[in-house]
N, C-alpha and C positions, 0 to 999 in steps of 0.2 A: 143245608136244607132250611136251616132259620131265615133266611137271604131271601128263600125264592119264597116261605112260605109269607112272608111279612109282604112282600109284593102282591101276592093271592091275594090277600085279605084287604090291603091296599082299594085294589083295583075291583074287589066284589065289593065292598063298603061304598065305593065311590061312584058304584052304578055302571063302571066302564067294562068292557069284553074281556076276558080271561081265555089270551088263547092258549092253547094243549101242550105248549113249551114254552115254560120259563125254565132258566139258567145260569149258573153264573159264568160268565164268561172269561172273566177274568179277576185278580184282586189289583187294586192301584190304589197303593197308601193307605189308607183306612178304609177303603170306602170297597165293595164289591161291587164289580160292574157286571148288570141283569139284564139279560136279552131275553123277551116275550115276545114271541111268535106263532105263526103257524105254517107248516109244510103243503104246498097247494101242488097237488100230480096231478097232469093231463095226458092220459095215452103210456105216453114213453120217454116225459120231462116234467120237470119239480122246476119249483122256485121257493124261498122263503120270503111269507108276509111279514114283516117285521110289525107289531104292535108298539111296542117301545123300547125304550134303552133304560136303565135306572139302575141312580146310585145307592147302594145301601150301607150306611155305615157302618164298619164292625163292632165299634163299641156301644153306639145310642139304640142303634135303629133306626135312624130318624133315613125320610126314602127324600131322593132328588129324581126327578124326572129330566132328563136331561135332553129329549126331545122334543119337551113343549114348555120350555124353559121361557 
């Protein structure tokens, strides 16, 4: 919850979109890896918009953005 919340704050501080799911996705080595998206339904099909991908490390907190790298 620290992970996805440090992303929030990230990305509301920085002026950028906050969409309605962040997650961790995964852990790989120190670092958690955060998927910010959002769910778009038309009718009777979905897709995910993906916002961004980010690294968050477990011990600093320091974030990588690893999208717009």
């Amino acid at each position: 919850d620290e992970a996805i919340n440090i992303i929030k704050d990230y990305l509301l501080s920085n002026g950028y979109y906050v969409p309605s799911n962040i997650e961790v996705d995964s852990i790989n080595g120190d670092n958690y890896l955060i998927h910010a998206y959002d769910v778009i339904t038309n009718k009777d099909e979905s897709h995910i918009a993906t916002s961004g991908w980010f690294e968050v490390n477990i011990h600093t907190g320091e974030i990588k953005d690893i999208m717009n790298q």
